[in-house]
C-alpha positions, 0 to 999 in steps of 0.5 A, a space after each residue: 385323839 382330839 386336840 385337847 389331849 395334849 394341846 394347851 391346856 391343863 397338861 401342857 399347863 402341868 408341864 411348864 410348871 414342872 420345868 422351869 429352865 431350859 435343857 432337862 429338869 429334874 422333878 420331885 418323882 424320881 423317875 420324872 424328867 421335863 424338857 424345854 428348848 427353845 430352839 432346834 437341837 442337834 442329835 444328842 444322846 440320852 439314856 433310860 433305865 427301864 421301860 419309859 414313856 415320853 410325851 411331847 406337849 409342844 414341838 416335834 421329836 425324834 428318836 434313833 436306835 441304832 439304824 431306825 427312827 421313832 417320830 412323836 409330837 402332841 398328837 401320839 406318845 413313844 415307850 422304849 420298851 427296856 433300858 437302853 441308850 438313844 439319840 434324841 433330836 429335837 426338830 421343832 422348837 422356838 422362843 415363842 412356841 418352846 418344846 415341852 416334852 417328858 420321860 416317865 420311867 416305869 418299873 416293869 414290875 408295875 406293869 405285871 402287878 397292874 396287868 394280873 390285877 386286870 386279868 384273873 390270871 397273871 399267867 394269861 396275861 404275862 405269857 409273851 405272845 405269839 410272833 405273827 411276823 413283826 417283831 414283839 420285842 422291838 425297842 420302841 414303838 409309837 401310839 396315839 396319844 389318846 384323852 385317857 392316857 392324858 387324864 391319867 398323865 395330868 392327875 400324875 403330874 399334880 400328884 407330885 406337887 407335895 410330899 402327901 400327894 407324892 406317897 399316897 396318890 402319885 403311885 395310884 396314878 403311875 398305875 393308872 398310866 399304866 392300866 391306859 397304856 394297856 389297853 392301848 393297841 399295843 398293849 402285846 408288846 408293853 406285856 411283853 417288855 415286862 414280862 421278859 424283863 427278869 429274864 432278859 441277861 442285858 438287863 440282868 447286866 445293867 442292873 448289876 452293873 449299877 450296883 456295883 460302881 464303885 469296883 473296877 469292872 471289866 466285861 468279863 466280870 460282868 458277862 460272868 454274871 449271865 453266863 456269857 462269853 466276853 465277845 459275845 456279851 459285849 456284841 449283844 449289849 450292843 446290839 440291844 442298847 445301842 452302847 457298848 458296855 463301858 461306855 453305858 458304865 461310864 454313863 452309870 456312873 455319871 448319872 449315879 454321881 448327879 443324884 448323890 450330889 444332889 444330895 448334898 450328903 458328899 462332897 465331890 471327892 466323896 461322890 467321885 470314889 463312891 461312883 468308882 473314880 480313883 482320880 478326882 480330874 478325871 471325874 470333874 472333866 467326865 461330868 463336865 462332858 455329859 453334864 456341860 458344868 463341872 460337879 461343884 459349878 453344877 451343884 452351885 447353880 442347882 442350889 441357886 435355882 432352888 433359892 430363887 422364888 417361883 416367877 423369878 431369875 437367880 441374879 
């Protein structure tokens, strides 16, 4: 890859323009998250929901599931190939050389309707290949981050600069992200994450899991959902996503909590009932841990950064 693909230049441009504070941003595409440190970060966890790219435009970042570690810069690019929690470790940033980085999450569905719209048969491309002694199936893997992949990144993040732009282009250049991606030298093992995604009992639980916040849950309610016993459920969601199950539950709800107050439709009683939280304290002081501010000082400071004019601080 030459330099330019994710050097200064018009991406890392883009991406500076999406995120104006330090720490994570929330963009307009909902599935779209920028960062920016100006400073090394300790190890600190985070959480995807479904197959995801991340891009450091400046900077240097690590990422562990359970034992192994995963190491990206401008130079290459990182997929989690499922939903799944990790750490992240920032290793270089500074005041004058900020880390910029993003996750782009991508429904697998998007990559079997881009990869049968590539093939003349969906079922040649979505049949898992054969192991050859590496494991398919692996939770990340690292590629280089080459100018295709770049182009089609850069036209995605200025597709989603207005409303028009977000309905009609954006998703045209998700699936040109994707149709890149494919034709990456991992493309097996990107076919492979989608194509198993339906199939797969962890992602079946998460997803029911994430319909269903508002209940009390327990891990045998939800291993009943796949037909698992609750000790080997529960080992396995482990296994596969580095959490145990209650604690990515309680990471759903959080995360739930955040977007519907963003809404400002419910207030933060409201929010805290509708993610499953029968007391109020417990909420504000589980919000306050993951989130660092507490829901109403959260939904004050956001409502400040969006009164204030591009190029300026809020006082």
């Amino acid at each position: 890859m030459n330099d330019g693909a994710a050097g200064r230049g018009p991406l890392h441009d883009a991406i500076v323009r999406l995120t104006p504070r330090e720490g994570a941003n929330e963009c307009r595409w909902p599935r779209l998250t920028t960062y920016r440190f100006d400073a090394p970060q300790e190890p600190a966890f985070d959480q995807v929901q479904s197959l995801s790219l991340g891009v450091v435009i400046a900077g240097r970042k690590s990422v562990q599931i359970a034992e192994r570690t995963w190491h990206y810069d401008p130079m290459n690019y990182l997929v989690l190939t499922r939903e799944l929690d990790f750490t992240a470790h920032i290793v270089e940033a500074t005041a004058d050389d900020p880390f910029y980085s993003l996750i782009l999450q991508i429904e697998p569905a998007v990559v079997r309707r881009v990869a049968s719209d590539i093939a003349e048969r969906t079922l040649a491309v979505l049949r898992p290949p054969i192991a050859t002694g590496a494991d398919p199936m692996r939770p990340a893997f690292v590629s280089d981050f080459d100018a295709p992949v770049a182009g089609a990144l850069l036209r995605f993040l200025q597709a989603t600069g207005t409303e028009n732009d977000r309905r009609v282009l954006a998703p045209l250049y998700l699936h040109e992200i994707v149709y890149r991606l494919l034709q990456a030298d991992q493309r097996d093992r990107l076919l492979t994450a989608a194509a198993q995604d339906e199939a797969d009992p962890i992602a079946t639980a998460a997803h029911w899991m994430r319909t269903n916040l508002a209940r009390s849950l327990t891990v045998a309610e939800i291993a009943e959902q796949v037909n698992m016993s609750s000790s080997a459920f529960a080992h396995l969601f482990k296994e596969i996503t580095g959490t145990s199950p209650y604690q990515f539950l309680q990471r759903a709800r959080l995360d739930r909590a955040r977007a519907l107050l963003a809404t400002r439709e419910l207030n933060v009683g409201e929010v805290a009932r509708a993610v499953g939280y029968g007391s109020l304290s417990h909420f504000s002081k589980e919000f306050r841990r993951r989130y660092g501010a507490a829901p109403r000082d959260w939904v004050a400071v956001r409502e400040a950064d969006a009164a204030t004019p591009p190029g300026r601080t809020a006082s």
